[in-house]
C-alpha positions as CSV (number, residue, x, y, z in Angstrom):
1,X,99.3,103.5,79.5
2,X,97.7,100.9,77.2
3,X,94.0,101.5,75.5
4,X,92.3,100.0,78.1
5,X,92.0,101.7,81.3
6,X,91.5,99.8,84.4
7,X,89.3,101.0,87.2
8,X,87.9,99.9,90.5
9,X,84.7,101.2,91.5
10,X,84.5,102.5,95.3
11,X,81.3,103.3,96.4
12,X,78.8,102.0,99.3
13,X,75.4,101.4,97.0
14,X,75.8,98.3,94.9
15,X,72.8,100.0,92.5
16,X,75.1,102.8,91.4
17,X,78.4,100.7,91.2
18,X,76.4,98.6,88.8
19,X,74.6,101.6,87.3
20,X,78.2,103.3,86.5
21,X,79.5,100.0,85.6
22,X,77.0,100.0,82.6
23,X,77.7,103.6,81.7
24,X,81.7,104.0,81.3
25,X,83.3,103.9,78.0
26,X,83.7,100.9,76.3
27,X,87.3,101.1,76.9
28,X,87.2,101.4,80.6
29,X,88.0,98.0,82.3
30,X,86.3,97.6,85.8
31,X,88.3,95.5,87.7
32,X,87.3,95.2,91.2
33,X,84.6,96.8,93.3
34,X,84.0,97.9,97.3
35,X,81.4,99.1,99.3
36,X,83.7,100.0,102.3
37,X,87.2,100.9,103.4
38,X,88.5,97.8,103.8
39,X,87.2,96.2,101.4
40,X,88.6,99.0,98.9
41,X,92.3,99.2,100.4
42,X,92.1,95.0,99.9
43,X,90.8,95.1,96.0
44,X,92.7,98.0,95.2
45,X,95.7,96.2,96.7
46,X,94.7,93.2,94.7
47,X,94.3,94.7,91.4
48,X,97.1,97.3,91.6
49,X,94.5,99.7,89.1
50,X,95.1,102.8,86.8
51,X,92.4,104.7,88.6
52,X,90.0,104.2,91.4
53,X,86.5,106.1,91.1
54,X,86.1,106.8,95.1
55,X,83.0,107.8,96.7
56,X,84.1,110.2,99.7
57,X,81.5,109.0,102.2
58,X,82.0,105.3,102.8
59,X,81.6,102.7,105.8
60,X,84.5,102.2,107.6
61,X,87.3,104.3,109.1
62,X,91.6,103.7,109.7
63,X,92.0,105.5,113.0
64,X,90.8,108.9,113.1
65,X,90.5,108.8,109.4
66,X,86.9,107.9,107.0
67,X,85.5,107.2,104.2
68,X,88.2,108.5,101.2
69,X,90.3,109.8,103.0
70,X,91.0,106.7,105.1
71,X,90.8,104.6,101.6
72,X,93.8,106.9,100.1
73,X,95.9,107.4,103.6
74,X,96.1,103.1,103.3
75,X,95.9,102.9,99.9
76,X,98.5,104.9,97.9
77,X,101.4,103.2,99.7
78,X,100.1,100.0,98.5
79,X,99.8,101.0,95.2
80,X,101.4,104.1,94.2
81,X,101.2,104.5,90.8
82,X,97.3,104.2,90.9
83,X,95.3,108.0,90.5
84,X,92.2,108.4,92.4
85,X,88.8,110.1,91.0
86,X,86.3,111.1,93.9
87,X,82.8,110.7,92.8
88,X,80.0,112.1,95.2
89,X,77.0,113.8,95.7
90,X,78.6,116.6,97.5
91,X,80.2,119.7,96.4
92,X,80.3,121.1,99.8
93,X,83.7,122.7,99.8
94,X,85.1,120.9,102.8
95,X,84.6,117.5,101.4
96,X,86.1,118.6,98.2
97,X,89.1,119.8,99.7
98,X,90.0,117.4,102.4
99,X,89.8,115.0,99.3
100,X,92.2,116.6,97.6
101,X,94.4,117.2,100.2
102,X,94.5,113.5,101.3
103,X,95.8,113.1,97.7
104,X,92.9,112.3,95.3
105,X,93.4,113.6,91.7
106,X,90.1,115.4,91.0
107,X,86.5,115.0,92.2
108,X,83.4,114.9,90.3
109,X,79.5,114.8,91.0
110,X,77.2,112.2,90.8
111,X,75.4,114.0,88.4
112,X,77.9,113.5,85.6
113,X,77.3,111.3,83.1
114,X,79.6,107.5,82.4
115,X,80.9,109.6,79.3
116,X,82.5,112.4,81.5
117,X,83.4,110.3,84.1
118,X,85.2,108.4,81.5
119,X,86.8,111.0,80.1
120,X,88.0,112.3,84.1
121,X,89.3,108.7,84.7
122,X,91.7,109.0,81.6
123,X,92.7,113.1,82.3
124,X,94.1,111.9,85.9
125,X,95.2,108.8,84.6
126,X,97.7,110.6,82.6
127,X,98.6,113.0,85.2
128,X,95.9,115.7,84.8
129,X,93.3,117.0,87.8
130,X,89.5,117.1,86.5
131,X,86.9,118.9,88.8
132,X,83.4,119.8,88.2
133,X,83.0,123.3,87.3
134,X,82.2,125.1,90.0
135,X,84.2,122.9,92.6
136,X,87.6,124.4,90.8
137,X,87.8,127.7,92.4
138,X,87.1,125.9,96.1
139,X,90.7,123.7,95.1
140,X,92.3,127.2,94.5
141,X,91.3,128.5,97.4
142,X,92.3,126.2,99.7
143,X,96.1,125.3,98.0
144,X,96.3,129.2,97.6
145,X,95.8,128.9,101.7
146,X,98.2,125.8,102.1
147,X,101.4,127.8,100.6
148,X,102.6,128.5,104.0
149,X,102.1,124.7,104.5
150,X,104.2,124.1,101.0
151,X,107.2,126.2,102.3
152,X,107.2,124.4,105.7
153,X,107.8,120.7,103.6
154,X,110.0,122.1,101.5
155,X,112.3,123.4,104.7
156,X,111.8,119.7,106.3
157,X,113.1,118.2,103.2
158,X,115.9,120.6,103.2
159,X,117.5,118.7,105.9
160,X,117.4,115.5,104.0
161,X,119.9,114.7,101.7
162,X,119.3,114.3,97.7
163,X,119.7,110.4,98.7
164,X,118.0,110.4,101.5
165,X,114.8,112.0,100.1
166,X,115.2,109.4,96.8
167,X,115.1,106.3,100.0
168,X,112.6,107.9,102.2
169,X,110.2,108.4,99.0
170,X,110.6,104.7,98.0
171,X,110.4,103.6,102.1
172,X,107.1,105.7,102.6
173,X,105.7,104.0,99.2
174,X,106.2,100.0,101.1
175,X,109.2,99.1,99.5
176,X,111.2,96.8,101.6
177,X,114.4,97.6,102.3
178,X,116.2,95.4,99.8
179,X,114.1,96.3,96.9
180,X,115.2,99.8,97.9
181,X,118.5,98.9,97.5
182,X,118.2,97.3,93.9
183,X,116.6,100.2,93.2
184,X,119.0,102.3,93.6
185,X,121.9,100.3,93.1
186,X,123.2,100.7,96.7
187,X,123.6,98.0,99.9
188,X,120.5,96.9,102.3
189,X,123.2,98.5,105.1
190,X,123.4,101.6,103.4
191,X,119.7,101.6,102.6
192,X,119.4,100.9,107.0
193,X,121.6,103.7,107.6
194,X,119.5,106.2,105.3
195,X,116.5,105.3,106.7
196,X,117.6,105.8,110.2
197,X,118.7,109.5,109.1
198,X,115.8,110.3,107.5
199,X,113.6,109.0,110.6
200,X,116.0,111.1,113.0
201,X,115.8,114.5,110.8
202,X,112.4,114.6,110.5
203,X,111.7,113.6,114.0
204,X,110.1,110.4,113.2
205,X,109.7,107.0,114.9
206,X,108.6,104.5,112.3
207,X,107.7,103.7,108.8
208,X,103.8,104.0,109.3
209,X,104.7,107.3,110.7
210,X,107.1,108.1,107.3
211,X,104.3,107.1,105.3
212,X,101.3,109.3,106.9
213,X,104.3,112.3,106.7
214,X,104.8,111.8,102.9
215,X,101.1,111.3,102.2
216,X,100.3,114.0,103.6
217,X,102.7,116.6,102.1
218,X,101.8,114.8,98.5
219,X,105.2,113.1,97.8
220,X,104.7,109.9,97.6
């Protein structure tokens, strides 16, 4: 990661996009902005950012999905290396943890200041989770409730082989099928047959349908 870190600002009150704008570290780089869903899956698309500060309640919804969590279902496949920072004036536990669990790296308050939102954009940049305070123990709660969930996805990938789960993670990310195969060094017909496999194992029908599966079981 270079010295300059570069965000996109999520968030459906142009007053505190500009407001945060002003406030973040000089070496934080804010390269696109959205008041909505759609307009953030499209800029973060676009930009392809280190980090997107993401307001959990937004305008806008992808099926049953809102706000964040219909931002990150759309999003991360589109641009998987980017980390996401909820901001928001909640701390309700629910909101924190449906967050999470759609695959944001750590969630803040409005109340911070630019300096530690800064400093949280550059901790999940680099692979860390930041939460406010008093919102931690509500994260350990609810993953210390999900292990069940944890041993079920690692049964289901049991049935995949080691190849298999290396083309069905690069699949469910939007690669198409022949960058798979430079990838990995292996034939667009033997990429075809994997994916078919992988779809049949885990009782699949589609790609979209790959994607929502990985997403939500935090391997993508």
């Amino acid at each position: 990661m270079t010295d300059v870190l570069r965000v996109v600002i999520v968030d459906d009150h142009s007053i505190f996009r500009s407001g945060l704008r002003a406030d973040l570290d000089p070496g934080v780089e804010v390269v696109g902005e959205a008041g909505d869903v759609a307009g953030a899956v499209a800029v973060i698309a676009s930009t392809r950012p280190d980090v997107v500060l993401l307001d959990v309640h937004l305008p806008g919804a992808i099926g049953d999905l809102t706000g964040g969590e219909a931002v990150l279902q759309q999003a991360l496949p589109l641009s998987p290396e980017t980390r996401y920072l909820a901001l928001s004036v909640s701390d309700a536990a629910e909101d924190v943890v449906r967050v999470i669990r759609a695959g944001a790296r750590g969630y803040i308050t409005k109340g911070s200041s630019g300096g530690d939102v800064s400093a949280g954009a550059r901790a999940v940049a680099s692979g860390d989770a930041v939460f406010s305070p008093r919102l931690a123990g509500f994260v350990l709660d609810a993953f210390g409730a999900m292990s069940g969930e944890t041993a079920r996805a690692d049964d289901e990938l049991d049935r995949l082989s080691g190849r298999e789960q290396e083309v069905m993670r690069l699949i469910a990310r939007g690669y198409a099928y022949k960058e798979v195969a430079a990838e990995l060094f292996i034939s667009i017909k033997t990429v075809e047959t994997h994916v078919s496999a992988v779809l049949r194992k885990l009782q699949l029908s589609s790609r979209h349908e790959l994607t929502a599966w990985a997403s939500a079981r935090r391997l993508l």
